[in-house]
C-alpha positions as MATLAB code, in Angstrom:
seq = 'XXXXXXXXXXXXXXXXXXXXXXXXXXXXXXXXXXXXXXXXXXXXXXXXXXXXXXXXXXXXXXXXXXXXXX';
ca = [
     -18.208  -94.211  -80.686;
     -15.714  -95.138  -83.675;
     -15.012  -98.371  -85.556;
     -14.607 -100.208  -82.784;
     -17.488  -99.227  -80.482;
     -21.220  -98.782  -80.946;
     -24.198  -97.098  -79.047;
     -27.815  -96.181  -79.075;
     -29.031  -92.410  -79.060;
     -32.420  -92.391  -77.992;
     -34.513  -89.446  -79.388;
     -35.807  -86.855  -77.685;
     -39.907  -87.098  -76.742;
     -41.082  -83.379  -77.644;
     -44.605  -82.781  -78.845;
     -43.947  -82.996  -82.681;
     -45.947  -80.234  -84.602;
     -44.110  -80.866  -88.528;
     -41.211  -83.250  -89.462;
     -40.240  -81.716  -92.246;
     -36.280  -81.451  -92.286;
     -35.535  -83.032  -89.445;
     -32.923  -85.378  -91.029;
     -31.422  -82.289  -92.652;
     -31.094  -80.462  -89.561;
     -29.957  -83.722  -87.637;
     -27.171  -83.840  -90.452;
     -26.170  -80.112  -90.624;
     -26.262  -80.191  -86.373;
     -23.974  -83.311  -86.687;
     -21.026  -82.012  -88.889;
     -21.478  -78.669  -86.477;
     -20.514  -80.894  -83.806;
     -17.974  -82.247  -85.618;
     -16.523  -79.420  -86.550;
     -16.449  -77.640  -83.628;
     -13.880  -80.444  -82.464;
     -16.644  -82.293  -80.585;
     -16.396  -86.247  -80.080;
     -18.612  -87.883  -82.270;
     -20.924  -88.886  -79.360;
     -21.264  -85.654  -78.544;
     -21.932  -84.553  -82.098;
     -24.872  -87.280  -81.938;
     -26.151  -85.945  -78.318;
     -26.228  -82.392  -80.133;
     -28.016  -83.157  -83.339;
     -30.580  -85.190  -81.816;
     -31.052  -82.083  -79.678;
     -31.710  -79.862  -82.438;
     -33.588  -82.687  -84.618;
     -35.990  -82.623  -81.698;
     -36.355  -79.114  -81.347;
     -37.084  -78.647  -85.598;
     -40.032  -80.860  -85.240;
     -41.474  -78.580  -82.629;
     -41.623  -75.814  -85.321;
     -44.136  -75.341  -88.546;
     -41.883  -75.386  -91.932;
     -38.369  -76.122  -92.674;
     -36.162  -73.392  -92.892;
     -36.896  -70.624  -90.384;
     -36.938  -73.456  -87.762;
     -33.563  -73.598  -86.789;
     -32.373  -70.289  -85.012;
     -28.678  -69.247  -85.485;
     -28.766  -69.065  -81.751;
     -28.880  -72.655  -81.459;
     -25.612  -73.489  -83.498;
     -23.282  -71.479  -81.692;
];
């Protein structure tokens, strides 16, 4: 996906407990992705991932293992 493309990223369906900072975590996932070198679609497959995995778990911050970023 780039200027001259587009696409649709459906979310995950995960039994949602608390959304809070899932657009944070969706963000900070993305530029991991991008970082790391990934394409941006893959970047998008990967934050959605972890997006859908924060909303399983109570509370913002201690919801996103270390683990999961590497």
């Amino acid at each position: 996906m780039n200027h001259e493309e587009s696409g649709w990223v459906p979310a995950l369906s995960v039994d949602t407990i608390d959304t809070t900072g899932a657009g944070d975590a969706f963000n900070g996932a993305l530029a991991v992705g991008l970082c790391r070198g990934d394409s941006l679609r893959s970047s998008i497959d990967f934050a959605t991932k972890v997006a859908a995995y924060v909303v399983t778990q109570m509370g913002a911050q201690p919801s996103i293992p270390d683990s999961l970023l590497k």
